[in-house]
TITOR-541785 format. One line per field, with one value per residue (C-alpha): residue number from 1; residue in three letters; x, z, y. Coordinates in nm, 3 decimals. Example, Ala and Ser with C-alpha at 12.3 -4.5 7.8 and 13.67 -1.06 7.14 Angstrom:
! TITOR-541785
seq <- (1|2)
type <- (ALA|SER)
x <- (1.230|1.367)
z <- (0.780|0.714)
y <- (-0.450|-0.106)
END
This chain:
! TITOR-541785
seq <- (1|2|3|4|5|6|7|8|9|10|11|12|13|14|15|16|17|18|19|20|21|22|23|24|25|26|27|28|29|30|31|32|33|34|35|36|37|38|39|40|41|42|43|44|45|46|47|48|49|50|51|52|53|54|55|56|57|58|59|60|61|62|63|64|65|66|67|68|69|70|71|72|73|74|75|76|77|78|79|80|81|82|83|84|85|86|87|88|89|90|91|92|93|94|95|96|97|98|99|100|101|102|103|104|105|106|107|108|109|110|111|112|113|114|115|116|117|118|119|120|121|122|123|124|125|126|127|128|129|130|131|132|133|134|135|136|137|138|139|140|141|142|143|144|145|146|147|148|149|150|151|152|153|154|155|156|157|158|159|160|161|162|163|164|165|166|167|168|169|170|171|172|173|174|175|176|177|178|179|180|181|182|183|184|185|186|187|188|189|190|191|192|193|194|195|196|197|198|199|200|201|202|203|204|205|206|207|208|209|210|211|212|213|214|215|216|217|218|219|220|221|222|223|224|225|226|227|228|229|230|231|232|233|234|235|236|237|238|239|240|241|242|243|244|245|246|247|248|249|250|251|252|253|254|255|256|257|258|259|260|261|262|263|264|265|266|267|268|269|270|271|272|273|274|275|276|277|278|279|280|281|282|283|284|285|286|287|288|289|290|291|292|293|294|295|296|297|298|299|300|301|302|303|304|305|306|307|308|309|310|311|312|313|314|315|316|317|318|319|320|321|322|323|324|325|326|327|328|329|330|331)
type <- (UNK|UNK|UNK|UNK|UNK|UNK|UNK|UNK|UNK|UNK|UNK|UNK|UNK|UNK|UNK|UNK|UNK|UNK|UNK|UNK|UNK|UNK|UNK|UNK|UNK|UNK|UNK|UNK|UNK|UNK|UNK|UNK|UNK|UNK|UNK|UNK|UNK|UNK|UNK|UNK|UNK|UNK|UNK|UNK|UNK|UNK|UNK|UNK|UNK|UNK|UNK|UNK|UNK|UNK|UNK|UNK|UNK|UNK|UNK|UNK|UNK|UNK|UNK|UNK|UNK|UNK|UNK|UNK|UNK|UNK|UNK|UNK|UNK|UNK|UNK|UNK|UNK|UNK|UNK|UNK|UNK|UNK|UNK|UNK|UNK|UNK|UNK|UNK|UNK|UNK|UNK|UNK|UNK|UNK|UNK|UNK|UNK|UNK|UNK|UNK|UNK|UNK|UNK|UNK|UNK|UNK|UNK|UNK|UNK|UNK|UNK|UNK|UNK|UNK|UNK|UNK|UNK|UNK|UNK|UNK|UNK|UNK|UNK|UNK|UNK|UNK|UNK|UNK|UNK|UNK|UNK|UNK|UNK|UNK|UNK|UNK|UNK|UNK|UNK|UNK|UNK|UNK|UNK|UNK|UNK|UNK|UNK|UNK|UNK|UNK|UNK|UNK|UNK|UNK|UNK|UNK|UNK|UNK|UNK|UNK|UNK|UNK|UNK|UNK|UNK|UNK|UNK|UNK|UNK|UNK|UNK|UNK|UNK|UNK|UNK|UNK|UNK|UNK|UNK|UNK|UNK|UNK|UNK|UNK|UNK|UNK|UNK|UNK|UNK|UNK|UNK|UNK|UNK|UNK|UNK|UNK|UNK|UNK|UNK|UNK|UNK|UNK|UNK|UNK|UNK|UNK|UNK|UNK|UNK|UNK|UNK|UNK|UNK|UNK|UNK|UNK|UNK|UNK|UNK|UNK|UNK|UNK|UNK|UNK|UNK|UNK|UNK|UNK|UNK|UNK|UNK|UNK|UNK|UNK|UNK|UNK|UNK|UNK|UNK|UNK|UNK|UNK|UNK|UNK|UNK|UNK|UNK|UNK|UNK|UNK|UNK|UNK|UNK|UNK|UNK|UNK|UNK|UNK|UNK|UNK|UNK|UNK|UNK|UNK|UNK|UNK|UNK|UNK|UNK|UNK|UNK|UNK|UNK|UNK|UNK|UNK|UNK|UNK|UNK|UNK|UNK|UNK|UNK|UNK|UNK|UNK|UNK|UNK|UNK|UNK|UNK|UNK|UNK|UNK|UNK|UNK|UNK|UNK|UNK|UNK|UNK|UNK|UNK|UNK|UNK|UNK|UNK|UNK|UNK|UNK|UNK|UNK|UNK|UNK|UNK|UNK|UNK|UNK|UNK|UNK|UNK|UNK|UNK|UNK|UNK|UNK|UNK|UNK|UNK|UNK|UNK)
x <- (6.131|6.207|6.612|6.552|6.381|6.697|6.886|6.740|6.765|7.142|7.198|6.981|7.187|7.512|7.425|7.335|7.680|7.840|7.719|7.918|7.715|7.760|8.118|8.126|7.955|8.167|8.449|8.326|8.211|8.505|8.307|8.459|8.615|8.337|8.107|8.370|8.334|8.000|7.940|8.215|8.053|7.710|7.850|8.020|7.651|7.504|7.705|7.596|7.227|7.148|7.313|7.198|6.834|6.839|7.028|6.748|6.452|6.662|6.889|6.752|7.066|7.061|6.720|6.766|7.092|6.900|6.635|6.940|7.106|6.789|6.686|7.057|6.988|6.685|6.860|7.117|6.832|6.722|7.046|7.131|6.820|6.878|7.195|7.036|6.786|7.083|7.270|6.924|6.929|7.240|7.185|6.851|7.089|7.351|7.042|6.889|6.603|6.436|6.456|6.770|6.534|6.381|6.657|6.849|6.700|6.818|7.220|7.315|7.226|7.415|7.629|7.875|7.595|7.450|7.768|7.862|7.548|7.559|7.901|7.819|7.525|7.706|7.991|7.708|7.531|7.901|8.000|7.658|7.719|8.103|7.960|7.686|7.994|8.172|7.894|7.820|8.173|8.013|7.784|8.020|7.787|7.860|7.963|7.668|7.620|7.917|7.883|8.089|8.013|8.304|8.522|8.478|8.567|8.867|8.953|8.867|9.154|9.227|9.511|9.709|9.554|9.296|9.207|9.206|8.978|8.677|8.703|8.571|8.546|8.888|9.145|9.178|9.201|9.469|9.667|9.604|9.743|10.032|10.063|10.113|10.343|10.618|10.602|10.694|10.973|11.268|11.146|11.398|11.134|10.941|10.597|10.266|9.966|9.626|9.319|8.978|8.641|8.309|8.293|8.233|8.368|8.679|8.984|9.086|9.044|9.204|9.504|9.554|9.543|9.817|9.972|10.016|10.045|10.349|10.539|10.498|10.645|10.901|10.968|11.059|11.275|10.991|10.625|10.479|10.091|9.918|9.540|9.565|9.187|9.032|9.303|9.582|9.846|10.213|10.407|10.122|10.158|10.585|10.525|10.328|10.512|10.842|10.702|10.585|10.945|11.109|10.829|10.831|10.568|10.694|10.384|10.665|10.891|10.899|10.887|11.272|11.349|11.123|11.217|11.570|11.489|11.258|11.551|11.759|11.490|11.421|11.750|11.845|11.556|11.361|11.018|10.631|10.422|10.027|9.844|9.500|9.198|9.344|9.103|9.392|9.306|9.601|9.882|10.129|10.045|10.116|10.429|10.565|10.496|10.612|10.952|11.049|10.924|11.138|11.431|11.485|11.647|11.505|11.183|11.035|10.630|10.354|9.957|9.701|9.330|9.098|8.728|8.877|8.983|9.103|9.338|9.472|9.549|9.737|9.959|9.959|10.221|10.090|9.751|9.505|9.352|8.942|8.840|8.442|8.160|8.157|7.975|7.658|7.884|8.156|7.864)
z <- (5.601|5.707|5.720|5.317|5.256|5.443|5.255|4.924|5.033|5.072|4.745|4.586|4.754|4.649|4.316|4.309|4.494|4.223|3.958|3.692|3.796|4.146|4.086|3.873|4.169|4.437|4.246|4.200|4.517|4.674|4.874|4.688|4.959|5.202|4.927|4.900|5.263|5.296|5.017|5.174|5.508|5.341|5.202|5.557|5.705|5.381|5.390|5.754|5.702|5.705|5.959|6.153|6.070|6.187|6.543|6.594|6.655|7.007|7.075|7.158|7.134|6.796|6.725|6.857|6.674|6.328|6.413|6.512|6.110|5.973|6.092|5.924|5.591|5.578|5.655|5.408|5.128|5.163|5.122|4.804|4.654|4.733|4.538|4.258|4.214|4.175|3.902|3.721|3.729|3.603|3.301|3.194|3.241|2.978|2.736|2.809|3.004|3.185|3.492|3.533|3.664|3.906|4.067|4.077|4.389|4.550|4.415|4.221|4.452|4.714|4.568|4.878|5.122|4.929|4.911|5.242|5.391|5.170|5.270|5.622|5.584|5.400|5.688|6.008|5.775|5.755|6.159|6.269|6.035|6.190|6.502|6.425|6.257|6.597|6.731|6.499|6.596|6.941|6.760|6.542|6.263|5.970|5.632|5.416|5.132|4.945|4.770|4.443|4.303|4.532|4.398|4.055|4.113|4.208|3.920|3.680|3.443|3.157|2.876|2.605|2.332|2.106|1.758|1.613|1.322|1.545|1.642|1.519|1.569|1.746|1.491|1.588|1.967|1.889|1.693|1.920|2.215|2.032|1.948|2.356|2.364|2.069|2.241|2.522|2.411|2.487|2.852|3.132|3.355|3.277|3.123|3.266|3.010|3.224|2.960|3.138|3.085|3.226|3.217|2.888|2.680|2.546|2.782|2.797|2.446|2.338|2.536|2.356|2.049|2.119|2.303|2.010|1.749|1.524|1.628|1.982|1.915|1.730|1.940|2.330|2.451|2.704|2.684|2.988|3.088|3.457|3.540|3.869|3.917|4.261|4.456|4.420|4.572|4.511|4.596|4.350|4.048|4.117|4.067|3.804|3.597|3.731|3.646|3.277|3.173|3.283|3.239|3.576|3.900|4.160|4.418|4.663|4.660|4.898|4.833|4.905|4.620|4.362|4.371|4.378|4.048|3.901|3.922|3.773|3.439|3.375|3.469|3.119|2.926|2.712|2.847|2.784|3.063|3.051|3.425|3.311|3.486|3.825|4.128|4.365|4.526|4.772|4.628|4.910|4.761|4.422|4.506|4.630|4.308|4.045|4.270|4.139|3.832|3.751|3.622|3.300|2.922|2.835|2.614|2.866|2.910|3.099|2.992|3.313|3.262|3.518|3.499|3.779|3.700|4.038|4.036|3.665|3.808|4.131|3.887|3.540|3.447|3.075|3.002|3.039|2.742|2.746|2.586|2.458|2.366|1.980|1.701|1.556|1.247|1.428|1.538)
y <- (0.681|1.021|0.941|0.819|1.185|1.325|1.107|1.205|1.572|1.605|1.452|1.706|1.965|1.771|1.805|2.164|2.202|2.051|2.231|2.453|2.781|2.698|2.686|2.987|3.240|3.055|3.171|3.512|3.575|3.445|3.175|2.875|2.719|2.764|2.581|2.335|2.274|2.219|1.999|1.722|1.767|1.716|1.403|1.238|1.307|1.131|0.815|0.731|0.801|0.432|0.312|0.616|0.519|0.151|0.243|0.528|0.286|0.169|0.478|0.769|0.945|0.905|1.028|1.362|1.357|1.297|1.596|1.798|1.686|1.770|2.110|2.192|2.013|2.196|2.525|2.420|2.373|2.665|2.835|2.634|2.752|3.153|3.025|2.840|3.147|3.366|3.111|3.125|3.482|3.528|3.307|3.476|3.852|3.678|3.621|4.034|3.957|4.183|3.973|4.187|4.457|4.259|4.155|4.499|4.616|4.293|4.259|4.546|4.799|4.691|4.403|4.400|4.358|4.101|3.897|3.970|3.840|3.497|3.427|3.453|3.225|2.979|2.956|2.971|2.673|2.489|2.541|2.427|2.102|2.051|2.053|1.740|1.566|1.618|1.424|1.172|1.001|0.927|0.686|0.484|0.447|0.231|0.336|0.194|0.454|0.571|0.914|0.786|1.123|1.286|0.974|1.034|1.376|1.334|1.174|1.376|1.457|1.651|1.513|1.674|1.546|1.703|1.574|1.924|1.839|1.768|2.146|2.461|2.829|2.822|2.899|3.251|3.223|2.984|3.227|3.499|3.307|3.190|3.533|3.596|3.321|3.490|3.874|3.734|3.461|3.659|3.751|3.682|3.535|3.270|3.458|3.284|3.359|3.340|3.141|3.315|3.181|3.037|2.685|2.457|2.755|2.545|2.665|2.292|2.254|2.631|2.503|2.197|2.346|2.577|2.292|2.037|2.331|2.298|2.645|2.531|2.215|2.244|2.614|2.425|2.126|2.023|2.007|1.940|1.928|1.895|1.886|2.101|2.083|2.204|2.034|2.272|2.008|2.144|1.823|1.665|1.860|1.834|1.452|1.485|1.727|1.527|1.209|1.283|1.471|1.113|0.899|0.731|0.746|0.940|0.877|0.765|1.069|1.330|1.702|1.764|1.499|1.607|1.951|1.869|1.641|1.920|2.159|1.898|1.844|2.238|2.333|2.480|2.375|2.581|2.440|2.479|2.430|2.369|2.375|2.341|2.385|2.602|2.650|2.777|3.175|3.137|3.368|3.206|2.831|2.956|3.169|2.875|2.674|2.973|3.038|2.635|2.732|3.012|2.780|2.703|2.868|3.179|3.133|2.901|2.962|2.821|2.875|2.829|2.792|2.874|2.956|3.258|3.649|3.637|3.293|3.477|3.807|3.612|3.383|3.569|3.768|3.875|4.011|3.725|3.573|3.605|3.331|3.383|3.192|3.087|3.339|3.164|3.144|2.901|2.684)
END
């Protein structure tokens, strides 16, 4: 019974962990990847639970290796919530409450410190959970619950297509990114306009829109469009934008052939390039990427979106576009 609370417990914290706001402060505290982390490590614990519980009632290695994986969940709860009361916090600021006074003492007088401290929480909660993962492959325990939710995550894909008519309110962020795009066609380097702006705003959306619009069309030789996500895979998004330009799969390809054949489609092509929804905060990963993506004819562009001011000022080479919520009047 107390394994099924447990079990119940890290799925609450799963879900928490994959929440937009979540997201959102990981990104602007920096702790993204440490978040990451611990929310897959959460989920190898999870999907053993069961198995863990049955071989408990005749190994007593096992029990003390459950109260161990609890104490941590529990720890890890509580940090999720300091984390959820912070998300909350922020959303009531947005709408002028005064809760923003309340809370000033705590973050905004000493914002650093406050950030500092979560961080280092979040990483002593992670280690202590490595370390009961190290143990847990002592046991062998089956597989009997599969988090799907991590799955389905990595599947999640965004396309080119928008039916325009079903949207509103974005006419003039359209314009003002295509806009971007003409000061900057006669650029010797291939410009890189950054799309900023929380999550469910309409980046995705704002970039299709520019993406299927009529100058842009009829303006490039190539348009190309990858769904980076959080899994900032160079040899991945290669293939993909390989694979679209010759419409072909090139899962089985190595990285010395598809840059060789990525060189070989660019090459001389005037080219518009859409990486949509970027998570990536390494500047080396993404100087490698932008040095293969500095062929092509002059004119060439690519658009990023990213819910991140950081991962735009690492890859943008224009002012970024801040895209805002809709007017009452576009609603």
């Amino acid at each position: 019974m107390a394994e099924l609370i447990l079990l119940n417990l890290a799925g609450k914290i799963l879900l928490k962990l994959r929440s937009s706001d979540f997201q959102q402060i990981g990104l602007e505290w920096g702790v993204t990847k440490e978040l990451r982390k611990l929310e897959k490590t959460i989920s190898t614990v999870r999907n053993v639970l069961l198995d863990a519980q049955e071989q408990q009632v005749s190994n007593l290695a096992v029990r003390e290796w459950l109260q161990w994986l609890k104490d941590i969940v529990y720890d890890a709860d509580n940090l999720v919530d300091e984390f959820a009361t912070e998300a909350l916090r922020r959303q009531v600021e947005i709408h002028g409450s005064t809760v923003r006074e309340v809370w000033y003492f705590f973050t905004r007088s000493n914002p650093f410190k406050f950030r500092f401290g979560m961080g280092r929480k979040i990483k002593d909660v992670r280690d202590r959970l490595d370390e009961v993962v190290a143990d847990m492959k002592d046991f062998k325990f089956a597989v009997k619950f599969v988090d799907r939710q991590v799955q389905i995550r990595g599947r999640e894909e965004t396309g080119s297509f928008v039916c325009s008519t079903d949207i509103y309110g974005r006419e003039n962020d359209k314009e003002a990114v295509i806009q971007l795009l003409m000061s900057t066609i006669d650029e010797k380097n291939v410009p890189i306009i950054p799309i900023v702006g929380m999550g469910g705003l309409g980046k995705t959306t704002l970039a299709q829109l520019v993406y299927n619009d009529n100058w842009v069309t009829s303006q490039f030789d190539q348009r190309l469009w990858v769904c980076v996500s959080d899994d900032f895979d160079r040899k991945r998004i290669i293939a993909n934008i390989v694979g679209m330009a010759t419409n072909t799969n090139c899962d089985n390809l190595g990285i010395e052939e598809l840059q060789s054949h990525l060189q070989q489609i660019l090459g001389d092509s005037k080219y518009f390039l859409v990486l949509d929804n970027v998570w990536n905060e390494d500047r080396v990963e993404w100087i490698k990427l932008r040095d293969l993506l500095k062929v092509g004819a002059r004119g060439s562009s690519i658009v990023v979106t990213t819910r991140s001011k950081t991962v735009a000022t690492i890859m943008g080479t224009v002012s970024l576009f801040d895209l805002r919520g809709l007017s009452d009047d576009d609603c």
